[in-house]
Steps between C-alpha positions, in 0.01 A plus 500: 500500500276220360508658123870520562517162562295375219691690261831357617349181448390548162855677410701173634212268343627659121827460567493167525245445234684224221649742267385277180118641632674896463613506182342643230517253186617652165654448182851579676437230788391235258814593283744472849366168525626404205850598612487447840598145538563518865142545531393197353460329836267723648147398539252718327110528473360441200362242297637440135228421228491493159250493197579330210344354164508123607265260472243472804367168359798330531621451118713676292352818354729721728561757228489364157147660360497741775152377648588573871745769465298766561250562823257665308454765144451855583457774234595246218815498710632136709482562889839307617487550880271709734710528878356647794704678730732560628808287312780454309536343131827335522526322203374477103568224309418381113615297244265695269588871501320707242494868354196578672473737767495402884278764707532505851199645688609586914261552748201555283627779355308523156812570274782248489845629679714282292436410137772305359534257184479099646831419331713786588415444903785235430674657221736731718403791271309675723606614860509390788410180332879399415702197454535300708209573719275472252609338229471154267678186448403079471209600322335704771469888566504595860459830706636571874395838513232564810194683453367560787088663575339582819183429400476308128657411199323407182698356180403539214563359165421698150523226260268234367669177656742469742607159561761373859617729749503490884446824695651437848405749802521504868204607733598817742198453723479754796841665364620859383543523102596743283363489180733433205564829250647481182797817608832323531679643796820515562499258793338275282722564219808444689323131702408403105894583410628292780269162451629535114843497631427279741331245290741483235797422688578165320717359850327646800700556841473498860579923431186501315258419811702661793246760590216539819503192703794323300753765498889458698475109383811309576608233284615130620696356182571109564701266251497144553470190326196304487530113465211239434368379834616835629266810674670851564341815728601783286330744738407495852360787732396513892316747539192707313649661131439487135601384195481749245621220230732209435729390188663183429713387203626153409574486200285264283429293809108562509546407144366179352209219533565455879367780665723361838614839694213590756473873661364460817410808742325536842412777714433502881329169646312470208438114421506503170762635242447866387709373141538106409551481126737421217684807464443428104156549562516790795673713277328424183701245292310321193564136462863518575609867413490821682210691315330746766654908488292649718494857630487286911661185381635305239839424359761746337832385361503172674407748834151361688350757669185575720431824660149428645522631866499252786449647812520225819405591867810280710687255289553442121727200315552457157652187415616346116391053502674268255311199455651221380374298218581122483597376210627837299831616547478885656737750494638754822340824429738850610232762638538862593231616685434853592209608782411912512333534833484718799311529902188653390293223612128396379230763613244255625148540477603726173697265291535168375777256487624373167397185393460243166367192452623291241323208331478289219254291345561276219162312450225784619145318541259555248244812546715627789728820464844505540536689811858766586349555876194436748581665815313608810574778708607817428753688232571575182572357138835579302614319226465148291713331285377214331641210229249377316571169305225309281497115566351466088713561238312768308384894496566649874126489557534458874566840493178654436411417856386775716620667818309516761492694827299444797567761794301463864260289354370665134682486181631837448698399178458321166721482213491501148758199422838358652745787342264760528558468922893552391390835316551328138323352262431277192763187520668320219468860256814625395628802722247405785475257756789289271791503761618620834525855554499722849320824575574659820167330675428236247608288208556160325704264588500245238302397180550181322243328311741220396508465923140580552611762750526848640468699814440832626521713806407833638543691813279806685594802599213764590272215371551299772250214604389576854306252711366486845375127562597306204639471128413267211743528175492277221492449129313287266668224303348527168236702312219311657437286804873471594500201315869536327788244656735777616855478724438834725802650720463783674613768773292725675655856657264618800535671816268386814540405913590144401655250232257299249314262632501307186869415474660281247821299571727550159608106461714355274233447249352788531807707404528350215436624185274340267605436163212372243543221264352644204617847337235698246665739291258723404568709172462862653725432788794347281842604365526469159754565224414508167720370208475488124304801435201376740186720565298424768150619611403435886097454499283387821536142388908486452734599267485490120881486272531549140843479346616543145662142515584277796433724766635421881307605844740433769366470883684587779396265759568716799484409863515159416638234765746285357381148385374292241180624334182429311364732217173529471302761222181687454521606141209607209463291218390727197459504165837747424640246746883479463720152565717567855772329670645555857871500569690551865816719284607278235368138633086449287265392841198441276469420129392728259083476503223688297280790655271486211117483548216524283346739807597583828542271794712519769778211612537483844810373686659296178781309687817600300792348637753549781765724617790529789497909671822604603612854576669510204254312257126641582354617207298332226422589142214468242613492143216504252499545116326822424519493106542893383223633843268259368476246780479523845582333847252624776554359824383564876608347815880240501484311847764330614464197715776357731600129455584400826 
């Protein structure tokens, strides 16, 4: 009777063991959690590290000559990362992809399960490692794919010199793994088919996400009008649910400077707000325009949408906040807003509630990061998106700052450079980090070096941050010593038992925009059209034009506020030195003036007249006399300086 007992005991004691510490963890779980949103709340064990080839002493050598991009040489081979068990690699990243051979070495085994070429572990040529889960665009190469080892994994590298890459992983401690095999089943097959479909959906739905915990959603549609002065609940509930997602559209009314539309949200008694941010900057606007096109949120065809699950335990109330702005004459905004939710309430204990914290920044103290979140308790992190605007009219060196990661007291992650934590790379080359674009989990948001700005942001899936006591985020504001004058905003996506402790209040000054005063147009960024059989030659210092006779350069002065305007030049004085002249159309600004030098010397920032911006009338043009190829006009960097 007393064994029968015990074993009943033990029998009802595993069935009500968590059933995160039963499953077995495999390539095919790690793939489902790259699917299954509805999961995203769920707390997991786990804590996400990463190795990467920054810096340790604090410069700026996170890549460039490869000195600490490798742990150690091993057979005349480069040793990239040596794991102990049992874990997950979650994520590969590089700006720097070569021909050379990747070997991955599981569980000491002496021969390497998986050799494949560096480059082509992003170039979608070799399965499973397909667009877009592996894949490459702002300048960086990035792989989702999970390989998973019960008890090691060793990378390693065949060439000479690798130079920055970041080899994210999450430690499995005291869990069941299966060891990743190169055979492509067809479970795996069809999970790799669906998060290619899935992540190339261009205008996600609330169909995409109703599955598990979010499925039989109900939608509450609500059209009102929304006046300065004015606050509307667009959602209320009274009792435990979740919100699989929310869209709103108005229009271009979260257009423009004044970021002056708040999204508020609250759930239970909590005493702080769950959401209280610009809905410009919740759903990933850049300085006035809808940018973000997420895979979870974004904007698509004038359509804002966030499908980041929000489960609530009793109460829940979304609300829309118009404040008004004295002085500045705002319009009524028309908003349709659209909540997908249903009575599957928050499992407590086993899941977090959705949360952000939103702040901004505009003068960050010197030798102190910029930070997205420092919270205490427990949870996990989700997403960031983050504009990034220079306060010094020059190259966007603010942003090779590094992230930083501190989780229950230890950095567990280090990065390699501002867009390298977006999963790009290289800003201000052509085809890289030049402009917004949007990834499923990442992307740009901006570029403009005439603005001094850009932003990023990226979201995790089965790479989420977990934390038990605490979490430290930030980012450096310039290669060294945050030392560059920066204008930080930012939003932070988590999930946790409480709001942010550290919440900002949006006022009206911070929801402004900042505009700078002085414009650099910087020669590999511009748009130029060429006339009178110009040739042209772009070299690390500027541009170079040769013409047969009076050859014309024409800038298109993009982006460009209206207003009165100072030119300024940085030009090369040289001994094939042509005469030049600028024009706005057919009106001479400056004078015609000689290039020629017996040697060469730089001018820098040669006042050269003014010029009114409109719309209409924002370009300039150098003419120069180029005498049969034989002379030249070689200039760098045109600022232009508002005249207030």
């Amino acid at each position: 009777m007393k064994k029968t007992l015990i074993l009943l005991a033990l029998l009802m004691a595993a069935v009500h063991l968590p059933a995160q510490n039963k499953e077995i963890v495999t390539t095919v779980t790690e793939l489902r959690n790259l699917l299954d949103v509805d999961r995203l709340p769920q707390y997991r064990d786990g804590i996400v590290e990463q190795i990467s080839s920054y810096d340790p002493t604090g410069g700026n050598e996170d890549g460039f000559a490869g000195k600490y991009s490798f742990i150690r040489k091993e057979n005349g081979n480069l040793v990239l990362a040596d794991l102990k068990g049992p874990g997950v690699v979650n994520r590969i990243w590089t700006p720097t992809p070569t021909r050379d051979t990747l070997l991955f070495y599981f569980d000491g085994e002496k021969n390497p399960r998986l050799r494949v070429c560096f480059a082509d572990l992003f170039s979608g040529k070799v399965e499973p490692f397909v667009r877009p889960l592996c894949a490459n665009e702002v300048g960086g190469f990035y792989c989702y794919f999970p390989f998973t080892y019960k008890k090691s994994l060793k990378i390693v590298f065949t060439g000479k010199n690798i130079q920055f890459h970041q080899i994210q992983y999450r430690n499995l401690e005291g869990k069941k793994v299966e060891t990743y095999t190169p055979e492509i089943t067809p479970e795996i097959n069809a999970l790799v088919g669906d998060i290619v479909t899935k992540w190339s959906n261009l205008s996600p739905s609330a169909a995409d996400y109703a599955y598990g915990k979010s499925e039989g959603c109900k939608s509450a549609v609500k059209t009102f009008t929304l006046n300065p002065g004015e606050e509307v609940c667009f959602f209320s509930a009274d009792k435990g649910g979740r919100i699989e997602g929310f869209e709103i559209e108005g229009g271009n009314a979260f257009d423009g400077l004044n970021k002056d539309i708040i999204l508020t949200a609250k759930w239970d008694d909590d005493k702080g707000y769950a959401i209280n941010a610009p809905v410009a900057d919740y759903f990933g606007y850049a300085y006035g325009k809808s940018a973000m096109r997420g895979t979870l949120i974004g904007n698509a065809l004038g359509r804002n949408y966030s499908f980041l699950p929000a489960p609530f335990d009793s109460k829940a109330v979304l609300t829309l906040k118009y404040e008004k702005r004295e002085g500045v004459q705002q319009a009524p905004a028309q908003i349709t807003t659209k909540v997908y939710h249903n009575d599957v309430k928050r499992e407590k204990g086993k899941e977090g509630k959705f949360y952000t914290n939103w702040r901004r920044d505009r003068n960050p103290a010197d030798g102190e990061y910029y930070r997205f979140l420092d919270y205490k308790g427990k949870g996990h992190y989700v997403g960031t998106v983050h504009l990034a605007q220079g306060k010094v009219p020059q190259m966007t060196l603010f942003f090779e700052g590094d992230d930083s990661t501190h989780v229950d007291g230890k950095m567990r992650m280090h990065g390699t450079g501002s867009e390298d934590y977006y999963n790009g790379g290289w800003y201000a080359l052509l085809d890289r980090w030049d402009r917004g674009a949007s990834m499923p989990l990442h992307g740009a948001l901006d570029y403009s070096l005439q603005m001094s700005r850009t932003g990023g942001y990226r979201f995790y899936l089965n790479d989420k941050m977990s934390f038990e006591d605490e979490l430290y985020i930030g980012i450096e504001h310039g290669p060294e010593g945050n030392r560059f004058p920066v204008d930080y905003t930012s939003v932070a996506y988590f999930y946790g038992e409480t709001p942010s402790q550290e919440q900002m209040e949006p006022t009206a000054e911070l929801r402004e925009v900042y505009i700078p005063d002085v414009h650099p147009y910087f020669p590999q960024t511009m748009f130029i059209t060429l006339g009178n059989h110009v040739k042209t030659q772009f070299i690390s210092s500027g541009i170079r034009c040769w013409s047969e006779g009076t050859g014309m350069v024409r800038v298109l002065l993009d982006g460009l506020p209206e207003g009165k305007y100072r030119i300024y030049l940085d030009y090369c004085a040289n001994p094939e030195g042509a005469d030049f002249s600028i024009w706005q159309r057919q009106r001479m600004i400056m004078d015609w003036r000689s290039s020629y030098a017996p040697k060469r010397e730089w001018v820098d920032k040669m006042y050269c007249g003014e010029i009114d911006v409109t719309s209409q009338n924002n370009t300039i043009t150098f003419q120069f006399k180029g005498e049969r190829y034989t002379r030249e006009l070689e200039f760098a960097v045109t600022y232009l300086e508002l005249v207030k």
